[in-house]
C-alpha positions in Angstrom: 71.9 58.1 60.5 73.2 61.2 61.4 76.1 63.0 59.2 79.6 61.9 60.1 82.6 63.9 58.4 84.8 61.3 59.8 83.1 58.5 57.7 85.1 57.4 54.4 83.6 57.7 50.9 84.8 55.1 48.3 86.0 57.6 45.8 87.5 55.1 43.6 84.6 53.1 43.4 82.4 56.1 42.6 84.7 57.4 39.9 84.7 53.7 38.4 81.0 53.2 38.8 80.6 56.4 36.4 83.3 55.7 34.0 81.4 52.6 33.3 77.9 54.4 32.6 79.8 57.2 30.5 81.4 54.4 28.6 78.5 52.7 27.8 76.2 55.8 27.7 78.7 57.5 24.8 78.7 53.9 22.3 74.2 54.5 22.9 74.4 57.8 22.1 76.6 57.3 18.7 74.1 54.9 18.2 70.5 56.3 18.7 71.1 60.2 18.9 71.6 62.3 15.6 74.3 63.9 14.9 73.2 67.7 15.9 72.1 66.7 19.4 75.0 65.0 20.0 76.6 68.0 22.2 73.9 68.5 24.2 74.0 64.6 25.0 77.7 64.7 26.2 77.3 67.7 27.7 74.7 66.0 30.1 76.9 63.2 30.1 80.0 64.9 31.6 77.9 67.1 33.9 76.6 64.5 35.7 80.0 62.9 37.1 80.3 65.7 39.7 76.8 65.5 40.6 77.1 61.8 40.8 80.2 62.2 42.8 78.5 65.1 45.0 75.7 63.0 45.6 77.5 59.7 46.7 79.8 61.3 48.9 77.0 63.1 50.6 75.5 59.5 50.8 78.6 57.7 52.2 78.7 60.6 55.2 75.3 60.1 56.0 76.3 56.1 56.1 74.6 54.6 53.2 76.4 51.9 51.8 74.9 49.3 49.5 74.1 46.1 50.6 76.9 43.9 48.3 79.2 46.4 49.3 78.7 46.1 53.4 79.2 41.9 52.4 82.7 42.5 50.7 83.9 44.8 53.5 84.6 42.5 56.7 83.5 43.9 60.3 86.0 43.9 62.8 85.7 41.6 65.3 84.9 42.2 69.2 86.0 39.1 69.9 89.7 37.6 69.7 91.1 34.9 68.1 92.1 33.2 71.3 88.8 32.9 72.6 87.0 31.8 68.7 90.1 29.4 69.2 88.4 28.1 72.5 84.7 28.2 70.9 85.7 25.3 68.3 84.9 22.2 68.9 87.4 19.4 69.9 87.6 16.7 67.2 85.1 13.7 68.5 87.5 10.4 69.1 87.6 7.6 66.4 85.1 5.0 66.1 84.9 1.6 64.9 82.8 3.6 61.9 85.6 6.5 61.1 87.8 3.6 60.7 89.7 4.2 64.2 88.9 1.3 66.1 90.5 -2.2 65.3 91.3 -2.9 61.8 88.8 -5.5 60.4 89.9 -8.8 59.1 89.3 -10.3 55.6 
């Protein structure tokens, strides 16, 4: 696909997305670095929010969305309601077996 500067980018969802891997990223480091290479650590932590955010926004212009994400967004519709309305079928009429026909006797 072929950049389009009119395409949206889900800011909010990128800015969540990376709040969670921060989140989770800082409790591993705390855990597995030591102490004196901590900085270093967060500073490659918080320098790679705007390059995550550059990145995914260069994405969403080009049109990449993920998969699950094209499933939760619903396309819009060429055709109208009135004429889905027609393309449903008419309820059959009641049969002896759907319990419309004459009532059985004990």
């Amino acid at each position: 696909m072929a950049w389009d500067s009119n395409r949206p980018v889900p800011w909010q969802r990128l800015i969540r997305e990376w709040l969670i891997y921060v989140a989770i990223m800082v409790v591993i480091v705390f855990v597995v670095v030591q102490p004196s290479s901590r900085v270093g650590a967060f500073a490659g932590l918080f320098i790679s929010g705007p390059a995550y955010l550059a990145f995914g926004g260069v994405l969403a212009k080009f049109g990449y969305s993920r998969e699950r994400l094209r499933r939760a967004i619903p396309k819009p519709s060429t055709r109208s309601a009135e004429s889905h309305e027609r393309s449903v079928r008419p309820r059959p009429a009641p049969t002896k077996r759907t319990g419309g026909g004459t009532p059985r006797k004990l």
